[in-house]
C-alpha positions in Angstrom: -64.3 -22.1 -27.6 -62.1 -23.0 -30.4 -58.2 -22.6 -30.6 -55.2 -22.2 -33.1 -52.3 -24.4 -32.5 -50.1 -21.0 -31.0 -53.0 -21.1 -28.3 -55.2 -18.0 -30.0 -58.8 -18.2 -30.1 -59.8 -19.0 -34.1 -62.7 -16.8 -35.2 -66.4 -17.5 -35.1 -67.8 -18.7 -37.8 -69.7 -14.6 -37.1 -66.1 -13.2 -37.8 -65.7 -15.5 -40.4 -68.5 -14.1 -42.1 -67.9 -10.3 -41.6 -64.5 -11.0 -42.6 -66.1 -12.5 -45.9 -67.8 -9.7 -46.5 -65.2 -7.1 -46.0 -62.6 -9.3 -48.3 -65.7 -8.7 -51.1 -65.0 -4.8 -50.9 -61.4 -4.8 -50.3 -59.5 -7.7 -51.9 -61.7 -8.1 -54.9 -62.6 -4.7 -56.1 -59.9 -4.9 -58.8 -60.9 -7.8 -60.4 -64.9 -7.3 -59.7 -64.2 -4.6 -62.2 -62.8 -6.2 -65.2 -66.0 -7.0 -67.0 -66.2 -3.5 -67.7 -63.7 -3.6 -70.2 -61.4 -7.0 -70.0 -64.2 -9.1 -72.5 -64.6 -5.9 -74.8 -60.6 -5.6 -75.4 -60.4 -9.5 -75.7 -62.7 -9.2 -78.8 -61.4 -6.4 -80.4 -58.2 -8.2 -80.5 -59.3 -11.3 -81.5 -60.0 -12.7 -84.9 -63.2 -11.4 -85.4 -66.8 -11.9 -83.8 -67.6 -15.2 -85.3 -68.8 -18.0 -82.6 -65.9 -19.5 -82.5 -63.6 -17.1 -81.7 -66.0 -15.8 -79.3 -66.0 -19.2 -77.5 -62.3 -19.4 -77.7 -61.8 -16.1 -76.1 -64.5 -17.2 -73.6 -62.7 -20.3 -72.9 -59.3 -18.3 -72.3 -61.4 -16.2 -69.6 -62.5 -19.4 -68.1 -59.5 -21.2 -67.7 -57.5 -17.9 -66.6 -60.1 -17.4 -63.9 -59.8 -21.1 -62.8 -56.2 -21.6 -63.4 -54.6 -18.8 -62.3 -56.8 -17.2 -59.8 -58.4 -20.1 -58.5 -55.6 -22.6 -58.6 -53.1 -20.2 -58.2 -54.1 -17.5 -55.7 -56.6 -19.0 -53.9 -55.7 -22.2 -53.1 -51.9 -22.3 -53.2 -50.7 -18.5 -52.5 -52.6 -18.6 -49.2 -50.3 -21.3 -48.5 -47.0 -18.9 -49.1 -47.4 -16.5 -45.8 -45.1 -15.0 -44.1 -46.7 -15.5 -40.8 -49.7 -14.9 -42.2 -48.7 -12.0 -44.6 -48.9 -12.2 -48.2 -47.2 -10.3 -51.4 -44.3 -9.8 -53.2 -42.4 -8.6 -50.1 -43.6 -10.8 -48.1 -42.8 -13.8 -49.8 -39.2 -12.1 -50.7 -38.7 -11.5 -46.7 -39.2 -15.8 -46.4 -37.7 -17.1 -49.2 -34.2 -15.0 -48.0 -34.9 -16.9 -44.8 -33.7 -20.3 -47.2 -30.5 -22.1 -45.3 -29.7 -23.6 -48.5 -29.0 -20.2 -50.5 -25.9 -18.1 -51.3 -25.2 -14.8 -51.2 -25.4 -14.5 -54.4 -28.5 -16.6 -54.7 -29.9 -14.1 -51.7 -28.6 -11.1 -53.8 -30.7 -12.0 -57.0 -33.3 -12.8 -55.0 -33.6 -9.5 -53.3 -33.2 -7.5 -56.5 -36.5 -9.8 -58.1 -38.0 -8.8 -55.2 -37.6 -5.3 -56.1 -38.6 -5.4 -59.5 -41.9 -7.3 -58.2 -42.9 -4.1 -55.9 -41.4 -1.6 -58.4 -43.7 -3.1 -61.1 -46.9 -3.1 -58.4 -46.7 0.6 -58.1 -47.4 0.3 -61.9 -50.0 -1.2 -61.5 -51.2 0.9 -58.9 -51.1 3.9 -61.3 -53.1 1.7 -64.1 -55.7 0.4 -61.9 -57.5 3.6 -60.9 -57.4 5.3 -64.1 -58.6 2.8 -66.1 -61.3 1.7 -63.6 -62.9 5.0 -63.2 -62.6 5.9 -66.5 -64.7 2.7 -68.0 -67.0 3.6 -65.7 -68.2 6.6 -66.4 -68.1 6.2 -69.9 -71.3 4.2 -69.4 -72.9 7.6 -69.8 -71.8 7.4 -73.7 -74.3 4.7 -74.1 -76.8 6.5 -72.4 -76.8 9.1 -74.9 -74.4 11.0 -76.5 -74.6 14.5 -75.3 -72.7 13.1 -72.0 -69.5 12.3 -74.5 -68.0 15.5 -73.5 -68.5 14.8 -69.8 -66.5 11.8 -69.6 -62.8 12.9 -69.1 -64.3 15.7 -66.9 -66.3 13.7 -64.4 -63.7 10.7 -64.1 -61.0 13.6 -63.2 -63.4 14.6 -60.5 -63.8 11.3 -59.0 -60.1 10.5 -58.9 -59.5 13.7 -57.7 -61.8 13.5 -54.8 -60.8 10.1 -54.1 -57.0 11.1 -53.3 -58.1 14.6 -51.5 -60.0 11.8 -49.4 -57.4 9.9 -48.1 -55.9 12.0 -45.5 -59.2 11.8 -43.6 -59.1 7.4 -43.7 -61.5 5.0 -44.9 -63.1 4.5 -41.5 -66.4 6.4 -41.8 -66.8 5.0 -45.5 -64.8 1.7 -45.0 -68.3 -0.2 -43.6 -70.1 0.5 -47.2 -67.3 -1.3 -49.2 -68.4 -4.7 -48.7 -72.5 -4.1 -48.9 -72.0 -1.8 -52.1 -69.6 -4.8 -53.5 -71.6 -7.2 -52.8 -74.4 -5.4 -54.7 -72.3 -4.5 -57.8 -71.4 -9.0 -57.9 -74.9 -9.6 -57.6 -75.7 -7.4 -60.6 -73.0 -8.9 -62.5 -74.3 -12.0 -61.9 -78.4 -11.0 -62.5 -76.9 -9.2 -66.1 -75.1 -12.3 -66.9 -78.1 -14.9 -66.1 -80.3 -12.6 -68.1 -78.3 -12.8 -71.5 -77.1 -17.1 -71.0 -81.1 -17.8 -70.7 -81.7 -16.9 -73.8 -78.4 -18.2 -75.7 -77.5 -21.6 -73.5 -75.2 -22.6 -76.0 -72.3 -20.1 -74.6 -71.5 -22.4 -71.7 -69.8 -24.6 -74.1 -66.6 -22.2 -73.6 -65.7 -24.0 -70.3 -64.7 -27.1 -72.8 -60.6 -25.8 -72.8 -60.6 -27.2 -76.5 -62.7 -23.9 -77.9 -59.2 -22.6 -76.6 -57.0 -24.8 -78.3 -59.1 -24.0 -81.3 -58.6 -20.6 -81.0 -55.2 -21.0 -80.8 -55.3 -23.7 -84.2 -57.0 -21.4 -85.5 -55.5 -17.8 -85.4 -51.9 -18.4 -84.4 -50.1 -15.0 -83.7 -53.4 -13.2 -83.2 -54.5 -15.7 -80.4 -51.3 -15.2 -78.6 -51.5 -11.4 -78.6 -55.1 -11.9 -77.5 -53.8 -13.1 -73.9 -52.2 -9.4 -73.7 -56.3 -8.6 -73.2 -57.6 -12.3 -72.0 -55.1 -11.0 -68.6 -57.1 -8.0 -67.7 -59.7 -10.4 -66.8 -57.5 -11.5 -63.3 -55.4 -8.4 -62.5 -56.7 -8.8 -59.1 -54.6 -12.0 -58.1 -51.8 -9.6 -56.7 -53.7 -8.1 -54.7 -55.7 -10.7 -53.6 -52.6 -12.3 -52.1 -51.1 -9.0 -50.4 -54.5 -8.8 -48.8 -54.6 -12.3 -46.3 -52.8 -10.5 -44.0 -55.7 -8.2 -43.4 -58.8 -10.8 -43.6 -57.0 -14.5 -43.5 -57.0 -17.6 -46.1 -60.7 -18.7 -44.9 -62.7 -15.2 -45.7 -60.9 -15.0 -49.2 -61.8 -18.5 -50.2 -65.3 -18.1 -49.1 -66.0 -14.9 -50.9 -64.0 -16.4 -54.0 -65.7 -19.5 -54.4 -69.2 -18.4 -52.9 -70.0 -15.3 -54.7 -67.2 -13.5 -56.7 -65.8 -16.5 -59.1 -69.8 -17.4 -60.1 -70.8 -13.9 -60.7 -67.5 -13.1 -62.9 -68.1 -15.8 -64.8 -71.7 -15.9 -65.3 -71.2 -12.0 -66.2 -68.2 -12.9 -69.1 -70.7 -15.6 -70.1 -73.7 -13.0 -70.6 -71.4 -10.8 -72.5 -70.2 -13.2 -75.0 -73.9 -14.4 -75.5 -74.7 -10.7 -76.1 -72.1 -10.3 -78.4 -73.1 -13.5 -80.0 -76.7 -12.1 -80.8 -76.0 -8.7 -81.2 -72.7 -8.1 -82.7 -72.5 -4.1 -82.5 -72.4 -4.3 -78.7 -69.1 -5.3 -79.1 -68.7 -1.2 -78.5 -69.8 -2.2 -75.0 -71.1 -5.7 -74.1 -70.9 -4.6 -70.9 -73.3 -1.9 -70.6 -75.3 -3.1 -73.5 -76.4 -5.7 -70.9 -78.4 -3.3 -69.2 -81.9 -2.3 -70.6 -81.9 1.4 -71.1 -83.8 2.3 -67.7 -81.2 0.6 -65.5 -78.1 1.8 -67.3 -77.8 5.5 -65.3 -78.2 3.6 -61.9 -75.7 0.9 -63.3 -73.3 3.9 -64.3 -73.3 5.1 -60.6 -72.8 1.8 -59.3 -70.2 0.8 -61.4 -68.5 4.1 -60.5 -68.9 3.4 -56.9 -67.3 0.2 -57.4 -64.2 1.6 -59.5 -63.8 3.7 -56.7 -63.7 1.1 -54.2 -61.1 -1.1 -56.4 -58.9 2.6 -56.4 -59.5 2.8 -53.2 -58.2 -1.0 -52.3 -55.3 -0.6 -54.5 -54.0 3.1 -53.1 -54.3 1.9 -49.6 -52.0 -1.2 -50.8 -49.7 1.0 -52.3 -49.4 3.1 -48.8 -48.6 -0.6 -47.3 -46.2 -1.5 -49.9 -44.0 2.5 -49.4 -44.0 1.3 -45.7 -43.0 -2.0 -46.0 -40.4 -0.9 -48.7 -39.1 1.9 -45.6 -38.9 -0.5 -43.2 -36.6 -3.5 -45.6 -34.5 -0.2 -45.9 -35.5 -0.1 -49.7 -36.7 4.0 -50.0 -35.8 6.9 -47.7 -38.2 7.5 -44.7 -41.4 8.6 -45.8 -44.3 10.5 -43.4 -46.9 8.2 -42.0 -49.6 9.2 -40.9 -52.3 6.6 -38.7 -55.6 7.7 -40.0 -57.0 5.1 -37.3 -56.9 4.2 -33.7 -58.4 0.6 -33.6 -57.2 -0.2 -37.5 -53.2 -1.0 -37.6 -53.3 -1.3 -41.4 -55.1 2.2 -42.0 -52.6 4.5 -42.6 -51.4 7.5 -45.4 -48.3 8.3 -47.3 -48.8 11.9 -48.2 -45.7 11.7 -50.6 -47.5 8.2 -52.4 -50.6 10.1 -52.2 -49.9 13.0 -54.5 -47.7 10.9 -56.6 -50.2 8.4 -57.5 -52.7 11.7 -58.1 -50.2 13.0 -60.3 -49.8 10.2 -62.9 -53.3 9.2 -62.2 -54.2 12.2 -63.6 -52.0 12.3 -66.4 -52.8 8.9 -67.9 -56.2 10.1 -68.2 -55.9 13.1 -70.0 -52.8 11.6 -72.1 -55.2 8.4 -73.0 -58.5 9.7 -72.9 -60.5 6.2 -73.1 -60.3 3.1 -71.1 -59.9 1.1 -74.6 -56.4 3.2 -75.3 -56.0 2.8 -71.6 -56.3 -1.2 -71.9 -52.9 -1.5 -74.4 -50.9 0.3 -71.3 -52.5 -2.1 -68.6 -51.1 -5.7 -67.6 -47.4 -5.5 -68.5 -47.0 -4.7 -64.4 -49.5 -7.2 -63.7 -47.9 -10.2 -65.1 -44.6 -9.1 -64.5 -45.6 -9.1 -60.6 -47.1 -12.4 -61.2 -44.3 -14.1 -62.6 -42.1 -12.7 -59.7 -44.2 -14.5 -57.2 -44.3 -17.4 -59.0 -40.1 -17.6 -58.9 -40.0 -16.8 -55.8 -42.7 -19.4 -54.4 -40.5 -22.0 -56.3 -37.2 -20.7 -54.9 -39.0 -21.0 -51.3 -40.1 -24.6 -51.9 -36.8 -25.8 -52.9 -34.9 -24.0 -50.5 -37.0 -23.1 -47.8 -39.9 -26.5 -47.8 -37.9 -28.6 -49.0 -39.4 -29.7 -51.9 -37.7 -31.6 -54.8 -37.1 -30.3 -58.1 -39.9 -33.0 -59.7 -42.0 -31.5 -57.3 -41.1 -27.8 -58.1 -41.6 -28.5 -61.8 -44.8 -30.4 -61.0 -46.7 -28.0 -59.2 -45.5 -24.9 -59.9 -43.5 -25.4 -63.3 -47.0 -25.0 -65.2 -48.1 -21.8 -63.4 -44.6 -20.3 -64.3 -45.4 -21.1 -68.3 -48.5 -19.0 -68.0 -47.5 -16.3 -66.5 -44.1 -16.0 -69.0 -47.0 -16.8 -71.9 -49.0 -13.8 -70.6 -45.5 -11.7 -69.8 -44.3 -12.5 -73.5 -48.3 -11.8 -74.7 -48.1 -8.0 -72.6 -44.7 -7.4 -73.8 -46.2 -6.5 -77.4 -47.9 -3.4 -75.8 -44.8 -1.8 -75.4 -44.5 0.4 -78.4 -48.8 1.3 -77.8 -48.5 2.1 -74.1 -47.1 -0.7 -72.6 -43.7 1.3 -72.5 -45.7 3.9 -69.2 -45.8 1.1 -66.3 -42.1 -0.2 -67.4 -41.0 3.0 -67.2 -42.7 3.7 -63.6 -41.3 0.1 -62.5 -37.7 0.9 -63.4 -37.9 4.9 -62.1 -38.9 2.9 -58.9 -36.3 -0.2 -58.9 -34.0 2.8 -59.8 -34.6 4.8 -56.9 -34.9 1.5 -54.2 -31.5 0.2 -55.5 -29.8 3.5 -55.4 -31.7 3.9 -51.7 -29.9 0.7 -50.7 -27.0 1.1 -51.9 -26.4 4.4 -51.2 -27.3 3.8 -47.1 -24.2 0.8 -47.6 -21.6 3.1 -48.7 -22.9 5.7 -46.1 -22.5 3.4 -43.5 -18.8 2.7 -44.6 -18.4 5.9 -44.4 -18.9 6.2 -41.2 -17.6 3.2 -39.6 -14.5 4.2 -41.1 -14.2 7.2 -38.8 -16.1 5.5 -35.8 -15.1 4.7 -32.4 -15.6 1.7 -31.1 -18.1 1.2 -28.1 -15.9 -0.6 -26.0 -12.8 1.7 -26.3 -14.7 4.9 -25.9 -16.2 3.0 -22.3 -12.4 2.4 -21.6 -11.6 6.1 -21.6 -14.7 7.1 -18.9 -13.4 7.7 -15.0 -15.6 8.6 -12.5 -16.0 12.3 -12.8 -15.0 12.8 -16.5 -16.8 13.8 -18.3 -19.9 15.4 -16.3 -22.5 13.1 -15.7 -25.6 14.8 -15.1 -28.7 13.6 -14.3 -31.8 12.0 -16.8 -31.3 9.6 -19.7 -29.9 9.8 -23.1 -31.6 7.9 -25.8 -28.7 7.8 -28.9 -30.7 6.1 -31.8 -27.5 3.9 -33.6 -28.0 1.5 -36.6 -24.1 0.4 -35.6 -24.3 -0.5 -31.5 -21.0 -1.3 -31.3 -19.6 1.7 -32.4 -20.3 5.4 -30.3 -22.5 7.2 -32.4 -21.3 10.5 -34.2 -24.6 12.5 -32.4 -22.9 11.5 -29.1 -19.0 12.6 -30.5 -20.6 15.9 -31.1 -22.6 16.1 -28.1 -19.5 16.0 -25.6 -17.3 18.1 -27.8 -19.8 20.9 -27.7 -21.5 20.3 -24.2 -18.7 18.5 -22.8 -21.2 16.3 -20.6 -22.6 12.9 -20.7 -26.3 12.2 -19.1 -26.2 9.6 -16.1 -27.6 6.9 -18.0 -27.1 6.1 -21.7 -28.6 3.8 -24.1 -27.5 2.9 -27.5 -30.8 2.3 -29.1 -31.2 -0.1 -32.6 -33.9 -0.4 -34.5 -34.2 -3.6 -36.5 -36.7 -5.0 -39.0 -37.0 -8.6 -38.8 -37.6 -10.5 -42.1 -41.2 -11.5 -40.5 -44.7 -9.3 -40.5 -44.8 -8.2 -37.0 -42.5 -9.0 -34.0 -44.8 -9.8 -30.3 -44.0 -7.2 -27.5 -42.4 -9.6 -25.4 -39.9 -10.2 -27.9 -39.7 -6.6 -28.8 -36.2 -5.5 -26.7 -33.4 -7.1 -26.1 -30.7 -5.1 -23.5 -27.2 -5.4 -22.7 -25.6 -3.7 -20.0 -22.3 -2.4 -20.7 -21.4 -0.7 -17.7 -20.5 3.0 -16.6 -24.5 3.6 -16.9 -24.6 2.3 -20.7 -27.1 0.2 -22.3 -27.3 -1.4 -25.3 -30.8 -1.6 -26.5 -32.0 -3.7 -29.5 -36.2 -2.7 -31.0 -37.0 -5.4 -33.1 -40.3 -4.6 -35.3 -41.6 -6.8 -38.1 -42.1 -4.9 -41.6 -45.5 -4.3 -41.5 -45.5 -2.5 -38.2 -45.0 1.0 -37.4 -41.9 1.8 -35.2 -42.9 3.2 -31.9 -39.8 4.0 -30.0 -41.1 5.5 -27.0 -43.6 3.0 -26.6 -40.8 0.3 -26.8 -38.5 1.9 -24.7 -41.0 1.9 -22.0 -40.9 -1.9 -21.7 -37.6 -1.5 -19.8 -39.4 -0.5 -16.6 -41.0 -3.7 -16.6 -37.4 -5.8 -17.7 -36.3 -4.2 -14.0 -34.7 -1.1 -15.9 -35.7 2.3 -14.0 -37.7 4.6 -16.8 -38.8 7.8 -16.4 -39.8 9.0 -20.0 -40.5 12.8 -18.9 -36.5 12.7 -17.9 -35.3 11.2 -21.7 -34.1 13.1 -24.3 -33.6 11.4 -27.6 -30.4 12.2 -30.1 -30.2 11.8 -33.6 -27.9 12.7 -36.0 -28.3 13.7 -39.7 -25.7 13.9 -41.9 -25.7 16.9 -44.6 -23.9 14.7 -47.2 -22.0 16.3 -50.2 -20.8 15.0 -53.6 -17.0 13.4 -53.1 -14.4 13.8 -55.6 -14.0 10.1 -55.4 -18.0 8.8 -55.1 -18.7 5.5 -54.0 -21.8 5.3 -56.1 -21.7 6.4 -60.4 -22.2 9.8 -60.3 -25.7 9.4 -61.2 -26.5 7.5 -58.3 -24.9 9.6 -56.0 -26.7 12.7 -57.0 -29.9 10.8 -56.7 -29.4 9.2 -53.5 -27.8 12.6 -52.2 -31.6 13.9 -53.8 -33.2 10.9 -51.5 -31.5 11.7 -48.5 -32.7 15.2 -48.4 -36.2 14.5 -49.4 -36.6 11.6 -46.4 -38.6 12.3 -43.4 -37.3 13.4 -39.8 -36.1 10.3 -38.5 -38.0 11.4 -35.1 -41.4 11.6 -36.3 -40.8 8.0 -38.1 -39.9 6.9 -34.9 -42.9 8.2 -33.4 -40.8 10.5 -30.8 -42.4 13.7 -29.6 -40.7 17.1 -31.4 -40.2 18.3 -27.7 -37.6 15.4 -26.8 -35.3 15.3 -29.8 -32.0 16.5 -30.0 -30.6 16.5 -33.6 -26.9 17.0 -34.5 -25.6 17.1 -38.1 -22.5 16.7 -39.6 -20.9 16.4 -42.8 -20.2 13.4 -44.8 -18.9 13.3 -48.5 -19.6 9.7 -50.3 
């Protein structure tokens, strides 16, 4: 048997292999689907359909593919974990870890951070709109009597789809990868099919048909890579999935199916295209002779829902994550899984997501008016990891500035060349997910912000721990029997749920613990180091929960490590306290009034601190009081 250096047994090269083929259904559904329209919208804004723009626009697919996905996400991002975790959070959470920063540095970094998961729930409004939707509109080509049906049938799927998600992915989650792995396989068959009989397409992997392009058309090649990017929108999520399958099971699937079939298919189109230049309404599904293009709808469906499907369970990860690094208020989780950790729903995302889903469709009606609104969040997101991976190597690896500019100084130049390229979308669509992104950076800042100038609030009328423990004689106040659980983000100070509780009750349980919940800048935080205690006397304990930010905090579950750290613990004798504040408007905010009424809007709209802390309704004691910030 095999091990890792920490002393874990390494997979089988079995695992290996199932993990392959669940990284198929999960990590590349997004991108599997961009032959449905990324090659089509390429060509329309190109220069024409002669064979040389063709070829260039070929090319531009080829070396986006190889560059950025390939070089990029494959073989460098898998390098930039957290501890194994990947995305935009992820990689903010280590590069704040940097010795070498500022606070200021730390600061900016943070806020680019933000923007880089405000822009992915963009993204993750774009994606399954414009993936269904392409879809189904295969049945245009079938005939034209199913024209009317299009906007109809794709609101059904994506409606379906999000009434789904309450009930998991566990009884369908086992078909993802087969059905995947099907849909690559056709791509690849289609493609083959179309190259044999024009060879002369492969020429496009020469890069100068791309510098020819550019020679050639100027302005209109550069606003060609706003539509050359929807060909690798999956990169994002292909590095906020490792943490899920590993590096290994992502290369393998990259390099042994998903990057061939991809580019065999883009090749197939643009040898279509070549030969037949109406299919430009549809190289895609012009492929298909007419018998196979009903069963090729269905499939193509079923593999726009799994891409959805992918990208709405990484948004559920992303509002947790986002809780937990104290970025939105605290939203209702709900495990839809016993055995999967990752399998969880956000009933607030959920019906969010439905919601402007929903709206895109009807407001755009087509995946080609869809397409100018698409890859604005995508390249932003990109170019945020890309700064961030060169702030972590300089300050975090240790890596000289040659080396920065060497290795990751290109990368950055594409991604602001496909930024700049997007950023011509605005005034045609490209405005929708840069309004979402901001609407979230808008409510994340104000989130953190406001919870600051709450807390200074409070510590200004707080009472320090060890002056309160000063003032307790044997006697007074009433100790009676059991043990409190006071949850505190400030252990040093006495909780205001405890103020109130011996005011009004004028009693103190035998046993006390000040109970802190912290979220470490690191995925997930090993049992053993889970609590940290400090006795401070007079039947006090001061009780530090450390979780990573991709786990879900289990309070009682911690708690009951203390019987086994030589702490007695009796959980059917603990009552847990919390307090919530009713806060009110000051005549003298903290926050622009703007911010305060939104964050006072937040506040009220969070969930019960209890059930985020997992603590059974039964147990929990909840005492408000009044705070104007």
């Amino acid at each position: 048997m095999t091990t890792t250096i920490d002393g874990a047994n390494a997979p089988s090269a079995k695992d290996v292999l199932k993990l392959t083929l669940a990284a198929v259904g999960v990590v590349y559904g997004d991108i599997g689907t961009s032959p449905l329209y990324a090659l089509r919208e390429s060509l329309n804004a190109g220069a024409g359909l002669g064979e040389a723009s063709v070829l260039g626009i070929l090319s531009l697919i080829f070396w986006a593919l190889v560059g950025v996905i390939t070089l990029k996400y494959v073989v460098l991002a898998m390098r930039w974990d957290n501890r194994g975790e990947g995305g935009v959070l992820a990689l903010m959470a280590l590069t704040l870890q940097g010795r070498t920063l500022d606070e200021g540095a730390k600061r900016a970094l943070f806020a680019l951070g933000v923007v880089g998961a405000a822009l992915f729930y963009g993204d993750c409004v774009l994606t399954p709109a414009i993936s269904v939707l392409s879809a189904v509109e295969g049945l245009k080509i079938a005939t034209d009597a199913f024209e009317p049906f299009v906007l109809p049938i794709s609101l059904g799927v994506l409606v379906v789809l999000f009434l789904a998600q309450r009930f998991g992915t566990k009884g369908v989650g086992s078909l993802f990868g087969p059905v995947t792995v099907v849909w690559f396989a056709t791509l690849l068959v289609l493609g083959l099919v179309h190259i044999a009989g024009n060879p002369g397409v492969l020429r496009a992997v020469d890069p100068r048909y791309a510098l020819a392009f550019f020679a050639d058309n100027g302005w209109i090649a550069f606003a060609t890579l706003g539509a050359v990017v929807l060909a690798i929108t999956g990169g994002e999520a292909l590095y906020a999935d490792m943490g899920h399958f590993g590096a290994r099971p992502i290369r393998w699937a990259w390099f042994g199916l998903v990057l061939p079939a991809l580019l065999v298919n883009y090749f197939g189109q643009g040898a279509l295209v070549l030969a037949d230049p109406a299919a430009i309404e549809n190289p895609f599904y012009r492929m298909a002779p007419a018998w196979a293009l009903l069963p090729l709808v269905a499939l193509a469906t079923a593999a726009t829902v799994i891409a959805s499907q992918a990208v709405i369970s990484g948004a559920f990860s992303m509002a947790q994550q986002a809780t937990l690094l104290g970025l939105s208020p605290r939203m209702r989780v709900r495990h839809t899984s016993q055995s999967e950790i990752g399998q969880i729903y956000v009933s607030a995302v959920n019906w969010a997501l439905l919601a402007g889903v929903a709206t895109l469709v009807v407001g755009f009606g087509s995946s080609e008016k869809l397409a100018s609104a698409y890859g604005i969040a995508v390249t932003g997101t990109m170019t945020v990891t890309t700064l961030l991976a060169m702030t972590a190597a300089r300050h975090l690896w240790g890596w000289s500035l040659a080396r920065v500019a060497l290795v990751l100084g290109g990368f950055l130049v594409v991604d602001l060349a496909f930024l700049s390229a997007n950023l011509l979308k605005i005034a045609s669509g490209g405005w929708i997910p840069v309004l979402i992104g901001a609407a979230v950076f808008a409510v994340m800042w104000t989130w953190r912000r406001g919870r600051a100038a709450l807390a200074e609030q409070e510590s200004a009328d707080s009472l320090p721990t060890a002056s309160f423990l000063a003032r307790i004689e044997p006697g007074k106040p009433h100790r009676v029997p059991g043990t409190a659980v006071f949850m505190t983000a400030r252990p040093a100070e006495i909780p205001r749920a405890m103020l109130h509780n011996l005011k009004h009750n004028q009693i103190l349980h035998e046993r006390v613990i000040l109970a802190t919940v912290e979220t470490l800048s690191v995925p997930r935080v090993p049992g053993a180091e889970r609590l940290s205690v400090e006795d401070l006397g007079k039947g006090f304990l001061a009780v530090r929960i450390r979780f990573g930010f991709m786990q879900a905090p289990d309070v009682p579950k911690a708690l009951a490590r203390l019987g086994r750290m030589g702490h007695a613990w009796d959980e059917m004798r603990v009552s847990y306290f919390i307090g919530r504040n009713a806060l009110a408007a000051s005549r003298n905010p903290c926050l622009p009034r703007w911010q305060e009424r939104l964050f006072i809007a937040l506040y009220r709209l969070g969930a019960n601190a209890g059930d985020f802390f997992r603590i059974q309704p039964g147990k929990v004691v909840e005492l408000g009081t009044r705070v104007e910030i």
